[in-house]
C-alpha positions in Angstrom: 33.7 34.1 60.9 30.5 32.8 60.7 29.6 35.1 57.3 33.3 33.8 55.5 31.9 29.7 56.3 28.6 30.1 55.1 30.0 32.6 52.0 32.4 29.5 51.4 29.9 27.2 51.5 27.3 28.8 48.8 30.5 29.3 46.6 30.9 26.1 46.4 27.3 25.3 46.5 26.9 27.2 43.4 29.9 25.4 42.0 29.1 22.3 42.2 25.2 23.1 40.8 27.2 24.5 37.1 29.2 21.6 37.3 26.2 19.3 37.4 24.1 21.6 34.8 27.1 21.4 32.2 27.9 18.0 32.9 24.7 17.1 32.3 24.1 19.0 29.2 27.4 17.2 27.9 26.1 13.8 28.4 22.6 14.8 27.7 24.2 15.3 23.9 26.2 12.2 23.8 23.5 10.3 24.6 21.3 10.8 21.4 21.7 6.9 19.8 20.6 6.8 16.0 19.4 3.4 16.5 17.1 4.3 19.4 12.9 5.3 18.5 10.9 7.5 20.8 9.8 4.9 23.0 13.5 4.5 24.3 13.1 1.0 22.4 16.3 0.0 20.7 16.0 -1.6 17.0 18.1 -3.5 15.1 19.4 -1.6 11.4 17.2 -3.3 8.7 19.3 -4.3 5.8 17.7 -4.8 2.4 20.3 -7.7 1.0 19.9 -6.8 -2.7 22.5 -8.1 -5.4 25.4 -5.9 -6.4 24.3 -3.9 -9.2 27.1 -2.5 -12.5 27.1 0.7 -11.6 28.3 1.7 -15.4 25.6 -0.1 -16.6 22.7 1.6 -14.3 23.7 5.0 -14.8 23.9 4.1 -18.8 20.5 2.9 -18.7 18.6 4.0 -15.9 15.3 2.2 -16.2 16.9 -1.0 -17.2 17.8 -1.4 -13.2 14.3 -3.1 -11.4 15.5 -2.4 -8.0 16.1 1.6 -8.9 13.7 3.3 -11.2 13.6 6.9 -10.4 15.3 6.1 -7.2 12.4 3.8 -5.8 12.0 0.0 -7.0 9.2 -0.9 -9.7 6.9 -2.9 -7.4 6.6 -0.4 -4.8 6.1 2.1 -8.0 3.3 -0.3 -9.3 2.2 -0.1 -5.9 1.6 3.8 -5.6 0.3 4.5 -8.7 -2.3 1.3 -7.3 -2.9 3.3 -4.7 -3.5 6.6 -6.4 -5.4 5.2 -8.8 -3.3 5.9 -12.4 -4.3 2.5 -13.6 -2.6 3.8 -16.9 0.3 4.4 -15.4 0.5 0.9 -14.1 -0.3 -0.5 -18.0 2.8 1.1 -19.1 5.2 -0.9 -16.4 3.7 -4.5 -17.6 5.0 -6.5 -20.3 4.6 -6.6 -23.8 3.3 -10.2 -23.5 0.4 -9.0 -21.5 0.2 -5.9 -23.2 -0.5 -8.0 -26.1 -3.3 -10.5 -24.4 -5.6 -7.4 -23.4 -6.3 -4.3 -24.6 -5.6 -0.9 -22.7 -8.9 -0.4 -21.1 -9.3 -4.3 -20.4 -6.0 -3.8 -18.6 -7.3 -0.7 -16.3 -9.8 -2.5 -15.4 -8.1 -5.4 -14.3 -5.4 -3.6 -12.5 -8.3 -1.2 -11.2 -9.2 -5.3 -9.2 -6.4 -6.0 -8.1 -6.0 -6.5 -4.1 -2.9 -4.4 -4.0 -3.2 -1.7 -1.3 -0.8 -3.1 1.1 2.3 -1.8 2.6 5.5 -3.6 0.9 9.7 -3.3 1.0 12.1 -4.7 -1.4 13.7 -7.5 0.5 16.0 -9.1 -2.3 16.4 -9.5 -5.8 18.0 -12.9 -8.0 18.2 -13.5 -11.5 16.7 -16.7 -13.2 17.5 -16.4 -17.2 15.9 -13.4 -18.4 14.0 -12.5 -15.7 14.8 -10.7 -12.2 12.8 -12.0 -9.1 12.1 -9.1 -7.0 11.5 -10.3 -3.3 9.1 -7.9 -1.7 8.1 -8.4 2.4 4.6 -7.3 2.5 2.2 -6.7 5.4 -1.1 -8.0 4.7 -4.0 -8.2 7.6 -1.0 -7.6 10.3 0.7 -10.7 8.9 4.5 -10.1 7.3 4.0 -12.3 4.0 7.0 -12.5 1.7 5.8 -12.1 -2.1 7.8 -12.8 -5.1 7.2 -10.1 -8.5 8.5 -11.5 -11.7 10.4 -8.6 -13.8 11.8 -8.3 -17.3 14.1 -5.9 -19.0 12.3 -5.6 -22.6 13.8 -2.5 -24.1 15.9 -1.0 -21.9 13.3 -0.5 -19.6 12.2 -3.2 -16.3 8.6 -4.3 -17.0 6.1 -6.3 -14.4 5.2 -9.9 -15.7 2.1 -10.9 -13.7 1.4 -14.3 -12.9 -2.1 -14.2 -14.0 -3.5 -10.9 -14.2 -7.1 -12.0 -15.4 -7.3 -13.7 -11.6 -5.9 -10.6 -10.4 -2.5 -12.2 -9.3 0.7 -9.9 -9.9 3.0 -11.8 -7.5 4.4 -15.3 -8.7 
């Protein structure tokens, strides 16, 4: 009698511990939150409020579209080839105004100046006459600045108008 209780009672000592192992495996994988980091910390969904874009009209002219140029934005473009140094690179996205102010290698060395290395996101775009007004949020000395890069569409193609490049200012 004694053996039949104490048989009983592992049975359903075993039950109960797969019960708890698959019960928690199931809400172990429910519990994965997309929103949630690492740290268990949750954050809120960061959403880049950008203008609506013609579709017909980017996919016609790909480069003409400031916010997606090879599927990343020009100033953060301008901003990696900074940071890599292809100063040439970064002549060819400025404007034909500048580009006729300065010379190639007076422009390299310039942008070569520049005080450009910082992290940035595209944080908005509006259109004032024939420019587009690319808002960028930057982080500069662990301060979020907000900086404003002037664009123009010369060409089918967006181009960087600096403020004053010979001071080595890019943003507006």
């Amino acid at each position: 009698m004694i053996k039949k209780v104490q048989n009983k009672s592992m049975k359903r000592q075993i039950n109960i511990l797969v019960f708890a192992f698959f019960g928690f495996t199931i809400l172990s994988a429910c519990d994965s939150n997309p929103l949630e980091n690492k740290s268990g910390i949750l954050k809120k969904k960061e959403i880049a409020q950008v203008t609506q874009i013609d579709v017909k009209d980017s996919l016609n002219k790909p480069m003409s579209n400031p916010v997606m140029m090879k599927s990343v934005d020009i100033g953060r473009m301008f901003n990696a080839y900074f940071r890599t140094g292809q100063t040439n690179r970064m002549v060819e996205l400025l404007d034909a105004q500048t580009k006729q102010k300065f010379t190639f290698s007076e422009l390299e060395v310039l942008l070569k100046k520049l005080d450009y290395g910082y992290d940035m996101k595209l944080s908005g775009m509006k259109e004032e006459r024939e420019f587009k007004i690319l808002n960028f949020t930057c982080i500069i000395q662990q301060t979020k600045v907000i900086k404003q890069l002037k664009v123009k569409i010369e060409n089918d193609t967006a181009r960087i108008c600096p403020k004053n490049i010979s001071n080595g200012l890019i943003f507006q």
